[in-house]
KEKOL-759016 format. One record per residue (C-alpha): residue number from 1; residue in three letters; x, y, z. Coordinates in nm, 2 decimals, padded with zeros to 4 digits, always signed. Layout:
<nodes>
<nr NUM rest ala px X py Y pz Z> $
...
</nodes>
This chain:
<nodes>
<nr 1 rest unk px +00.00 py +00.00 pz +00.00> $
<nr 2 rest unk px +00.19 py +00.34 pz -00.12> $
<nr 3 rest unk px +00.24 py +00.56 pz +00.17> $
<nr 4 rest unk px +00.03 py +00.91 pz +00.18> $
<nr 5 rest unk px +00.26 py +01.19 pz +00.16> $
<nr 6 rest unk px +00.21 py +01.44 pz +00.46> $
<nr 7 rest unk px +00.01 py +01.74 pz +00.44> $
<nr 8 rest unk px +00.15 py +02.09 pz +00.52> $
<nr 9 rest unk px -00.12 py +02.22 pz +00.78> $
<nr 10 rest unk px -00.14 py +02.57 pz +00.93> $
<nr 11 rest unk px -00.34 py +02.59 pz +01.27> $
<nr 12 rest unk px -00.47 py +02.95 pz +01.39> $
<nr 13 rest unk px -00.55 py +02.93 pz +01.77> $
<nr 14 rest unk px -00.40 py +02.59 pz +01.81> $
<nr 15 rest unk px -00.22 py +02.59 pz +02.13> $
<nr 16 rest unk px -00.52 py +02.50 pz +02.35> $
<nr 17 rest unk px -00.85 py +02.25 pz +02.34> $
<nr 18 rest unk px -00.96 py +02.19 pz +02.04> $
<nr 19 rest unk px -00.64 py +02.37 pz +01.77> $
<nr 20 rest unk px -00.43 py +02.16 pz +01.97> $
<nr 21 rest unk px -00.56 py +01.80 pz +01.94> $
<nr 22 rest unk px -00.62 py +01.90 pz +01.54> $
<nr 23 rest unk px -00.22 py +01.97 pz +01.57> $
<nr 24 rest unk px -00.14 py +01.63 pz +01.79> $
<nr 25 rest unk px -00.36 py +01.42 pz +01.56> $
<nr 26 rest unk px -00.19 py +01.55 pz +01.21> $
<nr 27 rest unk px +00.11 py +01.52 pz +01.38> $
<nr 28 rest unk px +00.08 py +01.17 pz +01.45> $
<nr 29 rest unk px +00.00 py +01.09 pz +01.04> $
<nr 30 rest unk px +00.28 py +01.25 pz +00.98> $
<nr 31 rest unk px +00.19 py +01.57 pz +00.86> $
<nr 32 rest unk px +00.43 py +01.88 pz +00.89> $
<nr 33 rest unk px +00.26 py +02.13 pz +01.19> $
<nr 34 rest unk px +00.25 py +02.52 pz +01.20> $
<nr 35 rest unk px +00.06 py +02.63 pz +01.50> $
<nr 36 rest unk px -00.01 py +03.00 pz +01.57> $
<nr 37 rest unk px -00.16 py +03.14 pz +01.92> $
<nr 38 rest unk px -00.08 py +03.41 pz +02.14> $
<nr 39 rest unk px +00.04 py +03.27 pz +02.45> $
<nr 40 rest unk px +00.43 py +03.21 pz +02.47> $
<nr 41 rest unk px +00.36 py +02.97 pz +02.74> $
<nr 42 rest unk px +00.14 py +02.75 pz +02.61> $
<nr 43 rest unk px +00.29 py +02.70 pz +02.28> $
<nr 44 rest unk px +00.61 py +02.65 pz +02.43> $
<nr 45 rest unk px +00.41 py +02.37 pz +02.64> $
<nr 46 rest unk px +00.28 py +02.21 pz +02.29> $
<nr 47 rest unk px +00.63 py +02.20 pz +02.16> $
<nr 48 rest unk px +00.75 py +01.99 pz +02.45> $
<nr 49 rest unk px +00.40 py +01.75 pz +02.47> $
<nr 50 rest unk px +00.45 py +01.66 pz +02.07> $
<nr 51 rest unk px +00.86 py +01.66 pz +02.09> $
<nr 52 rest unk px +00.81 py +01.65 pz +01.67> $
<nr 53 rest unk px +01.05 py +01.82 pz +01.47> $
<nr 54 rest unk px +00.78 py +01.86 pz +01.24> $
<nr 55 rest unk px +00.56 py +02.09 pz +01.46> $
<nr 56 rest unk px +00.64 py +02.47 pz +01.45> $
<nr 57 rest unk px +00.48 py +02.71 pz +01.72> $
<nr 58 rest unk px +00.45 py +03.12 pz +01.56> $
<nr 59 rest unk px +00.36 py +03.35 pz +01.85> $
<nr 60 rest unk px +00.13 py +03.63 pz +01.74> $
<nr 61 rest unk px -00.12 py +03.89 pz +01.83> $
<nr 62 rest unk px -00.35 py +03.76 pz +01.52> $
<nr 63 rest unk px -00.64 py +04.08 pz +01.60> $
<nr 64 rest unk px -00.32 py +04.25 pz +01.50> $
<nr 65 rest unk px -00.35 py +04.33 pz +01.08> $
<nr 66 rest unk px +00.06 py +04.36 pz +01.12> $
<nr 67 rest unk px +00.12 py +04.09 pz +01.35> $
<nr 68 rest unk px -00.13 py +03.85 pz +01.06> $
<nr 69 rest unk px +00.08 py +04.02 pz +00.77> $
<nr 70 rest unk px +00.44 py +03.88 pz +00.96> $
<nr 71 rest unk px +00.26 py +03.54 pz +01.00> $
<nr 72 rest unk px +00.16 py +03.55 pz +00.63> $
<nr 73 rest unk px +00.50 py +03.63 pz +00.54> $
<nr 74 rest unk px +00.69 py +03.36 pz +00.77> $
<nr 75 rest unk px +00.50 py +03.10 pz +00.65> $
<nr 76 rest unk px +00.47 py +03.20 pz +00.25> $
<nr 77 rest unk px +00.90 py +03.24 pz +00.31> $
<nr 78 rest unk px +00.89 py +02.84 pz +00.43> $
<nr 79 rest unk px +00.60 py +02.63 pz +00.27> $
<nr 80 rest unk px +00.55 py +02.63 pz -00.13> $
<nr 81 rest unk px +00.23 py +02.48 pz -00.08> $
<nr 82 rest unk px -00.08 py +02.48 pz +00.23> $
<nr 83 rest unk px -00.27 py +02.18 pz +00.23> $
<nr 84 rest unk px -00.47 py +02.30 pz +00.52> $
<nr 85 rest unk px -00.56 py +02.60 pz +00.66> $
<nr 86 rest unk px -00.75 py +02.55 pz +01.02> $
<nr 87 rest unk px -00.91 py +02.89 pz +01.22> $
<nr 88 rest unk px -00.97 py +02.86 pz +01.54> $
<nr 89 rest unk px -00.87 py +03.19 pz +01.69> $
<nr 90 rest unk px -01.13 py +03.31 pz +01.92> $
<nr 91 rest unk px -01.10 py +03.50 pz +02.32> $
<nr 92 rest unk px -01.41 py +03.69 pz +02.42> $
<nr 93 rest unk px -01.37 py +04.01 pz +02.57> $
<nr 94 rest unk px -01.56 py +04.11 pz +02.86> $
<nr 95 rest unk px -01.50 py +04.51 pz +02.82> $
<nr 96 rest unk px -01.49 py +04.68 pz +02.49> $
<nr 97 rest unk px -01.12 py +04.67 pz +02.34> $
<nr 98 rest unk px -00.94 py +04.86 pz +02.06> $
<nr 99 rest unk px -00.69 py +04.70 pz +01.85> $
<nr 100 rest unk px -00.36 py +04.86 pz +01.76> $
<nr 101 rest unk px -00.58 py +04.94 pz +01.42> $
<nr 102 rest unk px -00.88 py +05.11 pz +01.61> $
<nr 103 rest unk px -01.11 py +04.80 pz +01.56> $
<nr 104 rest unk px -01.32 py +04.64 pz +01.78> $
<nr 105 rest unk px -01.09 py +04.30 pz +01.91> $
<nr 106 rest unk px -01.34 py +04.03 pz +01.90> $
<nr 107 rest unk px -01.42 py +04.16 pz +01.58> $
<nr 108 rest unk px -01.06 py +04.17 pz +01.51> $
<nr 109 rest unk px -00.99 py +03.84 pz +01.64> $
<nr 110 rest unk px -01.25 py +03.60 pz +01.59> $
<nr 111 rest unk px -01.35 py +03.71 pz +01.23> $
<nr 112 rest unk px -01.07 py +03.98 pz +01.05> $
<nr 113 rest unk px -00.78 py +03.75 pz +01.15> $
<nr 114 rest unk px -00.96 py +03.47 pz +00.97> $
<nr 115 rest unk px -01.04 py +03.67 pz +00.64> $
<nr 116 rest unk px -00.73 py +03.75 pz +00.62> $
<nr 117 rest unk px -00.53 py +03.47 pz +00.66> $
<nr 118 rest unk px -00.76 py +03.26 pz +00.43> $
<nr 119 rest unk px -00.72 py +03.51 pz +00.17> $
<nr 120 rest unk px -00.36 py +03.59 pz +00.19> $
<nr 121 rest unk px -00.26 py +03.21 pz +00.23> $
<nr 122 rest unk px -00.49 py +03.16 pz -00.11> $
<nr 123 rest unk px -00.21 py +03.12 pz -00.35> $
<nr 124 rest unk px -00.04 py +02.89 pz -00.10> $
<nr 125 rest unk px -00.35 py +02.71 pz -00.09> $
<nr 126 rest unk px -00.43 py +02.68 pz -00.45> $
<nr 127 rest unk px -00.07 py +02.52 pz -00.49> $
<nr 128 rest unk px -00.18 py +02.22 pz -00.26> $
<nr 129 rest unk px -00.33 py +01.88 pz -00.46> $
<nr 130 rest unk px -00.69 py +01.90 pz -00.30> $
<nr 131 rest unk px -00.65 py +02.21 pz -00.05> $
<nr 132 rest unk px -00.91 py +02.29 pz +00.21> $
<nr 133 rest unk px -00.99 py +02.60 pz +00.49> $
<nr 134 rest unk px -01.19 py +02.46 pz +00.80> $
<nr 135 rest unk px -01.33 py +02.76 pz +00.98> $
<nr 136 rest unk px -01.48 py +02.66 pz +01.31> $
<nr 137 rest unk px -01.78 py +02.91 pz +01.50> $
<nr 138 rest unk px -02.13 py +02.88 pz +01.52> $
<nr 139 rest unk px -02.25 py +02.80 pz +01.19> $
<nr 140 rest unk px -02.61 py +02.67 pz +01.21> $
<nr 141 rest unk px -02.70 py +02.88 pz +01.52> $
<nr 142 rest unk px -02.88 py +03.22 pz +01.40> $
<nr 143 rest unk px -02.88 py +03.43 pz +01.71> $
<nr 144 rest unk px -02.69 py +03.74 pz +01.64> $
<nr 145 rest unk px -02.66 py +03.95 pz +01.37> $
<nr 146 rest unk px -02.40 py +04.22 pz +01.22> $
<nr 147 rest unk px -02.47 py +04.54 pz +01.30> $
<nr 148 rest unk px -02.48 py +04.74 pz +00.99> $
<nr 149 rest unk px -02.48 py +05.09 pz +01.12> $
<nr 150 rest unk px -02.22 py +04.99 pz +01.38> $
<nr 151 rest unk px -01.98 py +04.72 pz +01.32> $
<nr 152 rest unk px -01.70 py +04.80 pz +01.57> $
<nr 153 rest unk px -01.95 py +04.84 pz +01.86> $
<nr 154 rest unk px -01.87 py +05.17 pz +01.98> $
<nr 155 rest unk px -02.21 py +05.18 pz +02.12> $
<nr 156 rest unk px -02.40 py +04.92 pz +02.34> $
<nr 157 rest unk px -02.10 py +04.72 pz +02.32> $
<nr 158 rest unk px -02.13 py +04.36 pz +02.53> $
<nr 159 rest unk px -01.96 py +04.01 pz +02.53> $
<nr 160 rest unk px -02.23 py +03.80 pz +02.39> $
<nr 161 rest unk px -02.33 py +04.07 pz +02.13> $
<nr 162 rest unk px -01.97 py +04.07 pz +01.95> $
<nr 163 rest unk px -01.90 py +03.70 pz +02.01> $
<nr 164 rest unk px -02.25 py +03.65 pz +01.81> $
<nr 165 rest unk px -02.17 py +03.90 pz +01.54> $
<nr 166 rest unk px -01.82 py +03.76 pz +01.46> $
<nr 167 rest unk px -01.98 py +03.40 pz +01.45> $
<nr 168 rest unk px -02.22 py +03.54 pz +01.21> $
<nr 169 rest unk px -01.96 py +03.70 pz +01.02> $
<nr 170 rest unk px -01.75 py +03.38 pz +00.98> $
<nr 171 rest unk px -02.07 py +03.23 pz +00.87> $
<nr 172 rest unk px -02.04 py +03.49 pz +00.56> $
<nr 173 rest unk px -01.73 py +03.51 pz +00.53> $
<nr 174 rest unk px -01.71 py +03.15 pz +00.40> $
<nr 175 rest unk px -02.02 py +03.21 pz +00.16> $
<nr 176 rest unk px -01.84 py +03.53 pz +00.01> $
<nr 177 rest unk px -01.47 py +03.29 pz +00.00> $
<nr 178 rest unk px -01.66 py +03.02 pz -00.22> $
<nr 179 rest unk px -01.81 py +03.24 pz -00.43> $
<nr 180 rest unk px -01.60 py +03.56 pz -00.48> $
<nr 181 rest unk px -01.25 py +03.44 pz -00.43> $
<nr 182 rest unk px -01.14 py +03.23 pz -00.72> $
<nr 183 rest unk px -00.96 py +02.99 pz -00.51> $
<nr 184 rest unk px -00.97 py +02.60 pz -00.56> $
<nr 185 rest unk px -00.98 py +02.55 pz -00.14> $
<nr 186 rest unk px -01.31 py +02.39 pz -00.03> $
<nr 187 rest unk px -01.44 py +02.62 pz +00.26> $
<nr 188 rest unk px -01.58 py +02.44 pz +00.54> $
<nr 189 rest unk px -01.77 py +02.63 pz +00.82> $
<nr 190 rest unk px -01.79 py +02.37 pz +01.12> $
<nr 191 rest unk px -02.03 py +02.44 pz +01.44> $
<nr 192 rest unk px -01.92 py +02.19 pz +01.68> $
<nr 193 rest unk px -02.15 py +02.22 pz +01.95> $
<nr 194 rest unk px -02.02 py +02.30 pz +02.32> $
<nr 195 rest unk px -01.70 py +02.11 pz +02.34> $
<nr 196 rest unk px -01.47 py +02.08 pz +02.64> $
<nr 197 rest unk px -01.24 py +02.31 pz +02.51> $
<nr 198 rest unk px -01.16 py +02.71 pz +02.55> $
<nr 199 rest unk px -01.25 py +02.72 pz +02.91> $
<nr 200 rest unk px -00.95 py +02.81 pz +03.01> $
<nr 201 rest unk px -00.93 py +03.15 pz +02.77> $
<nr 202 rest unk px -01.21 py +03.32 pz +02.97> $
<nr 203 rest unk px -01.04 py +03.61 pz +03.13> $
<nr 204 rest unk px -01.33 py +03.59 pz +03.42> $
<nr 205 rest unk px -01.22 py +03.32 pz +03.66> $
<nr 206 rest unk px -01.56 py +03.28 pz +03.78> $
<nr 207 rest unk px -01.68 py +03.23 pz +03.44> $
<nr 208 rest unk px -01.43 py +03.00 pz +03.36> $
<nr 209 rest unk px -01.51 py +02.74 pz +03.67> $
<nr 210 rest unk px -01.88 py +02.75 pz +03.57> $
<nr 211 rest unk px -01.79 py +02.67 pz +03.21> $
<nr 212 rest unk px -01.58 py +02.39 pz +03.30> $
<nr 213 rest unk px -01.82 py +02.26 pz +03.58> $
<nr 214 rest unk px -02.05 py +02.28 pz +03.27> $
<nr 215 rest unk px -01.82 py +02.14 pz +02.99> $
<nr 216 rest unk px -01.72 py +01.82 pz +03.24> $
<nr 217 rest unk px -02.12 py +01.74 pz +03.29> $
<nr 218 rest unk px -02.24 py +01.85 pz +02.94> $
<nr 219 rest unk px -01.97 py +01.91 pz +02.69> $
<nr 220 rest unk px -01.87 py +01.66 pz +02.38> $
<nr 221 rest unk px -01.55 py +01.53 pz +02.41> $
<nr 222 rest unk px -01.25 py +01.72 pz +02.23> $
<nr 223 rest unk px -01.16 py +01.41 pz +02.01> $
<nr 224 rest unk px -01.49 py +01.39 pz +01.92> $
<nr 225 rest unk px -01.56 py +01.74 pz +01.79> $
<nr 226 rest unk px -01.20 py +01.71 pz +01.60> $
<nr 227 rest unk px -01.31 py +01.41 pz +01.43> $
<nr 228 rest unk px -01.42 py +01.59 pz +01.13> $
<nr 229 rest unk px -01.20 py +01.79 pz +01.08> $
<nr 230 rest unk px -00.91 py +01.59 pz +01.03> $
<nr 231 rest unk px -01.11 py +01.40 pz +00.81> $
<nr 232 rest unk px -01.18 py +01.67 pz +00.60> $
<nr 233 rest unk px -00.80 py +01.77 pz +00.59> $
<nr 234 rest unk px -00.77 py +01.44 pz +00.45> $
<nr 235 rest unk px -01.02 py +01.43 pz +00.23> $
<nr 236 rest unk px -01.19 py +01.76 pz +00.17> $
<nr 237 rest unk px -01.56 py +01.80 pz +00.04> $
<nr 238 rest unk px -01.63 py +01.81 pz -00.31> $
<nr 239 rest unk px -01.84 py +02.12 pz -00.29> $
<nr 240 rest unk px -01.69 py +02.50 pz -00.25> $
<nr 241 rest unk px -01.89 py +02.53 pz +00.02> $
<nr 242 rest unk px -01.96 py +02.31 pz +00.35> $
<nr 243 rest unk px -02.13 py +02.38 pz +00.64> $
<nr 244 rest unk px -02.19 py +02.16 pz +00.91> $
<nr 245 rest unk px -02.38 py +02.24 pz +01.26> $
<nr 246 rest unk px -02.27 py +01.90 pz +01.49> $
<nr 247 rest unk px -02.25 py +01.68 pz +01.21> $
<nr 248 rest unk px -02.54 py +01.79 pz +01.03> $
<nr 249 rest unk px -02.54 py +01.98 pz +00.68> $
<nr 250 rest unk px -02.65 py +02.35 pz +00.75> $
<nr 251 rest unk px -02.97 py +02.46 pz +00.50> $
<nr 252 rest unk px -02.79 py +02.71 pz +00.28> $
<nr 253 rest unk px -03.10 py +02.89 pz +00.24> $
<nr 254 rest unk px -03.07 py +03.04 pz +00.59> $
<nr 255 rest unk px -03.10 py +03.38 pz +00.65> $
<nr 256 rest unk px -02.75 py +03.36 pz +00.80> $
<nr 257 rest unk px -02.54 py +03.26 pz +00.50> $
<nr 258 rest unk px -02.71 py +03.51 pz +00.27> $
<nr 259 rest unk px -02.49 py +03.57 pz -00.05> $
<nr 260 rest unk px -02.58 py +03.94 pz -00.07> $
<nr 261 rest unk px -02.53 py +03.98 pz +00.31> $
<nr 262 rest unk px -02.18 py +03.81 pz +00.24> $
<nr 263 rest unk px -02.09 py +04.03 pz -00.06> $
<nr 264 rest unk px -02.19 py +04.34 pz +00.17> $
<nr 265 rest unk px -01.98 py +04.25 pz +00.46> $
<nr 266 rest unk px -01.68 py +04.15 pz +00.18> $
<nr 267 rest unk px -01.72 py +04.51 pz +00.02> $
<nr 268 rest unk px -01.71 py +04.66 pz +00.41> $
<nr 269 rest unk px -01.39 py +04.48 pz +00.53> $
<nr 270 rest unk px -01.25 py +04.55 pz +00.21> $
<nr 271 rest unk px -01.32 py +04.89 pz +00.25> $
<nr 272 rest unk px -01.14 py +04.89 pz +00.62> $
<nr 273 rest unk px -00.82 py +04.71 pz +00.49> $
<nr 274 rest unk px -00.82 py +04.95 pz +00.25> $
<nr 275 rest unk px -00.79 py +05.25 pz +00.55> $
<nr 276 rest unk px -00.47 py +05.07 pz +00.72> $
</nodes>
């Protein structure tokens, strides 16, 4: 049986829960690693747990447009080719926060970090066999909107509002990829349900007991939510689009994956990379 050659795979958010068994499981079929997170500490941790030559830790702020640009850069200067590309950078924010660009940081975060690196890695990408993106929110879920007449939040900002907003961005900004892009990846949006994993990133410690106490009686196990998508790294759908709410295909006539909604939030962030 010929052996599979190993997959280049880039990981945003990957040091903890969920990024980091995606990383551990490629790892162990031989696939060549590049995790990017935030904290020193943990991805220093990850290094030592997978002792594998072929895993790479980045440290960067990724709600940073500079620090996403100097990731873009180190990894274009080192691969030829992504197979993979796997977003999972997410930390809510209790208190409104401005970015070193002015924006909004779960905004910056959770959603710009991902439109960018998807787009910017897309030649990388579409120099891969079968190449794939994996973007994993809340797909499925329609609570939340984007506020139109205020995407930063400068008014009536609050925790759940931006977290929902970014999720529903994510959820367009993989309708607007598959359509508007010209890239050969298949884009996969991926809910996977409450998953013991992230508990730790809650900046509120008494937040982050009660998710855990929740996440140890309730939660799906890590390995099971990663399941999928290391299948799909292996073998990616055949459509430009996926979208899958805990392992059931999403209608893609829902009001939240609208193609003119996506096209309007494209044109919009377009419009604010075009001001820095």
């Amino acid at each position: 049986m010929p052996t599979r050659p190993p997959k280049t795979v880039i990981i945003s958010g990957g040091t903890g829960g969920m990024g980091r068994a995606t990383a551990l499981e490629r790892l162990s079929r031989g696939d060549h690693v590049t995790v990017i997170g935030s904290d020193e500490a943990r991805g220093r941790a990850l290094l030592e747990r997978a002792a594998n030559p072929r895993l790479r830790f980045v440290r960067a702020d990724l709600s940073s447009i500079a620090e996403v640009t100097r990731v873009v850069a180190d990894i274009s200067g080192r691969h030829e080719s992504i197979d993979a590309l796997a977003l999972f950078a997410n930390r809510p924010s209790p208190a409104r926060r401005r970015t070193a660009d002015g924006l909004e940081y779960t905004f910056a975060l959770y959603y710009l970090s991902r439109y960018l690196l998807g787009h910017r890695l897309a030649p990388l990408l579409d120099a891969a066999p079968n190449p794939v993106i994996v973007n994993v929110a809340g797909v499925g879920n329609t609570a939340g909107r984007i506020f139109w007449e205020d995407p930063q939040l400068t008014r009536g900002y609050g925790q759940v509002r931006a977290q929902l907003q970014a999720g529903r961005a994510n959820d367009l900004l993989g309708v607007a990829f598959a359509e508007r892009a010209g890239s050969r990846a298949r884009y996969v949006l991926y809910h996977p349900g409450f998953t013991r994993s992230g508990a730790d990133a809650h900046p509120n410690p008494l937040v982050r007991g009660s998710i855990k106490l929740l996440a140890g009686l309730f939660a799906r196990p890590v390995a099971d939510a990663v399941r999928p998508i290391v299948g799909w790294i292996d073998e990616p759908p055949a459509d430009a689009l996926s979208a899958v709410d805990r392992g059931r295909p999403v209608d893609r006539s829902l009001r939240t994956l609208d193609p003119g909604d996506a096209a309007r939030l494209a044109a919009y962030t377009e419009d604010l990379l075009r001001g820095r």
